[in-house]
C-alpha positions in Angstrom: -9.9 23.0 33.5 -6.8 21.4 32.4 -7.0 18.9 29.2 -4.6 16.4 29.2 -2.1 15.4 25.5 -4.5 12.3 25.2 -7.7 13.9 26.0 -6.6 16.9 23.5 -5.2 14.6 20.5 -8.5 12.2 21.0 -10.5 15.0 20.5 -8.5 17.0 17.7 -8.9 13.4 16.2 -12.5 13.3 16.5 -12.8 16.8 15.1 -11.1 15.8 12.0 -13.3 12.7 11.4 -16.3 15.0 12.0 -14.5 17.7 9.5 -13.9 14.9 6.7 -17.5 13.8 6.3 -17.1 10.8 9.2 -14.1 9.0 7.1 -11.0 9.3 9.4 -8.8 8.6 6.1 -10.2 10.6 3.3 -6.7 10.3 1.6 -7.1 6.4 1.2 -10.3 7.4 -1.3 -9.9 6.6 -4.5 -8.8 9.9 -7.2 -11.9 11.1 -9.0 -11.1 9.3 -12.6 -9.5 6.6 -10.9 -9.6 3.5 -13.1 -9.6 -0.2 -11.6 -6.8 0.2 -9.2 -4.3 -1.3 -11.5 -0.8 0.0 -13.1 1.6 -1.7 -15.0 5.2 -0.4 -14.3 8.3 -0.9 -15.4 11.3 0.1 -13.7 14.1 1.8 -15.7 16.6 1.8 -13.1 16.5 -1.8 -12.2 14.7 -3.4 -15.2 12.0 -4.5 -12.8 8.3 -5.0 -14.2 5.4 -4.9 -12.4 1.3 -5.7 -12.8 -1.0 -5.1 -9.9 -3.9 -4.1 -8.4 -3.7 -2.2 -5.8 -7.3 -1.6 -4.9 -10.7 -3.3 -6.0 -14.2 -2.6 -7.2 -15.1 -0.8 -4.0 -11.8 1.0 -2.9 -10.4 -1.1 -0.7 -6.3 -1.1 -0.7 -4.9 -4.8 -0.9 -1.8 -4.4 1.5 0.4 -7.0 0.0 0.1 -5.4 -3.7 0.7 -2.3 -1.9 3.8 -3.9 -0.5 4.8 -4.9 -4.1 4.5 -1.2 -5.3 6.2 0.1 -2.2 8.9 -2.8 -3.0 9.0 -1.6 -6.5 9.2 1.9 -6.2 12.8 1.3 -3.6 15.3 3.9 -3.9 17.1 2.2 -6.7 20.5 3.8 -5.3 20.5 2.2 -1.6 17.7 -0.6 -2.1 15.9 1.2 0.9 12.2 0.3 0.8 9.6 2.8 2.4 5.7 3.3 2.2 4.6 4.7 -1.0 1.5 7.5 -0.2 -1.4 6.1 -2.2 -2.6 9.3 -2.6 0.2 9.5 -5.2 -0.5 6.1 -6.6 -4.1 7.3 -7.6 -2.9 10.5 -9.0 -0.5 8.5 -11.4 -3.2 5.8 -12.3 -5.5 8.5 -12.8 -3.3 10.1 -15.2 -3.0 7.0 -16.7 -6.6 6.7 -17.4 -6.7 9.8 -18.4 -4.4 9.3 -21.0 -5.9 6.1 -22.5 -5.7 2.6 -22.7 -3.6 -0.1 -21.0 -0.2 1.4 -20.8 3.1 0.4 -19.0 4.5 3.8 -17.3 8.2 3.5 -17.1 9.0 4.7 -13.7 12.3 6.9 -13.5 12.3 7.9 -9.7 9.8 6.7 -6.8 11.4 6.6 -3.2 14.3 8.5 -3.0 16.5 7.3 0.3 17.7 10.3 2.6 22.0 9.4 0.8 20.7 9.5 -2.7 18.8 12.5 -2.8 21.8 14.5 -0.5 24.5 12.9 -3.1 21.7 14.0 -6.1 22.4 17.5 -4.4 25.6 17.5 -4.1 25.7 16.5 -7.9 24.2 19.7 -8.6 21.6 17.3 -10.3 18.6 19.8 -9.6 16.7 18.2 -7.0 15.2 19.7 -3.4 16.8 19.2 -0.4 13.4 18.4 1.0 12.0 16.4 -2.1 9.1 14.8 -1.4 10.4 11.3 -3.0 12.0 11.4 0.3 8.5 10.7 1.7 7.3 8.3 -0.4 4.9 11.1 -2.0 6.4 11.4 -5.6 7.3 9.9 -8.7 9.3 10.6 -12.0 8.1 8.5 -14.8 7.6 8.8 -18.8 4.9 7.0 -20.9 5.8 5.4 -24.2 4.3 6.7 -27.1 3.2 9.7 -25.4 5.0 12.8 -25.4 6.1 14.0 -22.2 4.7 17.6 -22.5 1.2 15.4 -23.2 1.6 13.5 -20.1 2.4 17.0 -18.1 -0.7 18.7 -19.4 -3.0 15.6 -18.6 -1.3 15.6 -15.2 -2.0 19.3 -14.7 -5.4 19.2 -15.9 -6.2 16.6 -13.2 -5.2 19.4 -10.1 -4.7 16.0 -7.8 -1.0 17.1 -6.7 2.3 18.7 -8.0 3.3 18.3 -11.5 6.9 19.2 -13.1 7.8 18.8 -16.8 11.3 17.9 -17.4 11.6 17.8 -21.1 15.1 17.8 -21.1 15.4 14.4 -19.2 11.7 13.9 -21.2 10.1 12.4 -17.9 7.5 14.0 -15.8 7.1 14.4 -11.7 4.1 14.0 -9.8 3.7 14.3 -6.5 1.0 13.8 -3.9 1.5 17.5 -2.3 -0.3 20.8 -3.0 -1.6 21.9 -6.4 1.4 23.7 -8.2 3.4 23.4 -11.1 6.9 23.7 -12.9 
């Protein structure tokens, strides 16, 4: 018998709903820890603050706050927009919680445009050629009053993602990909 691309993708589809416990989105979950679904940012490339909630009492993702965080976290370099993964948005207000109380995390790199991160290269600046900031799946911040090295082990302890400790530049990566660290 021959199986058709549709008949073939339907059913690797189906498989994968079956394999994640019946939820065809298990990424969209909020983190274990997760607080309320709300960050405060600020921006230190553009200056830009912002206060939202991004998801309620029950885990439901509000598209228009997400469109503010997406909007937010632009390459700051081009002022291209793209869609933030919110499995990376839970990590970092996860992290958040984790570290205690209502803090503003001073974002230093979300989205990072295709031209930025090849002119970052080119720089010598120390970034991947295949960053995942170029897929909307990580972000460089620091958090005032805590030290860097604090915010990396919290991060770490978490095991939702990557983590990299820059203590030089004193900021910290995250990133929604495997579990690893640098």
């Amino acid at each position: 018998m021959i199986v058709g691309r549709r008949t073939f993708l339907k059913t690797a589809f189906a498989a994968a709903i079956c394999l994640c416990g019946g939820e065809a989105f298990p990424a969209m979950r909020p983190a274990e820890g997760a607080r309320d679904g709300a960050l405060s940012l600020y921006n230190t490339h553009t200056s830009e603050r912002l206060d939202v909630r991004f998801r309620d009492g029950e885990g439901q993702f509000d598209p228009s706050a997400l469109e503010s965080v997406n909007r937010f976290l632009r390459c700051h370099y081009t002022q291209e927009v793209a869609p933030i993964d919110v499995r990376v948005i839970g990590f970092l207000e996860t992290v958040a919680g984790a570290l205690g109380g209502k803090r503003t995390i001073h974002v230093v790199s979300g989205y990072r445009s295709r031209a930025y991160n090849e002119r970052l290269v080119r720089e010598g600046r120390g970034v991947s050629p295949r960053s995942l900031h170029l897929s909307g799946m990580a972000i460089d911040f620091r958090v005032p009053g805590v030290s860097s090295k604090a915010v990396a082990q919290t991060a770490l302890s978490l095991r939702a993602g990557g983590v990299g400790f820059y203590p030089a530049s004193d900021f910290v990566h995250i990133d929604s990909g495997r579990v690893r660290s640098w």
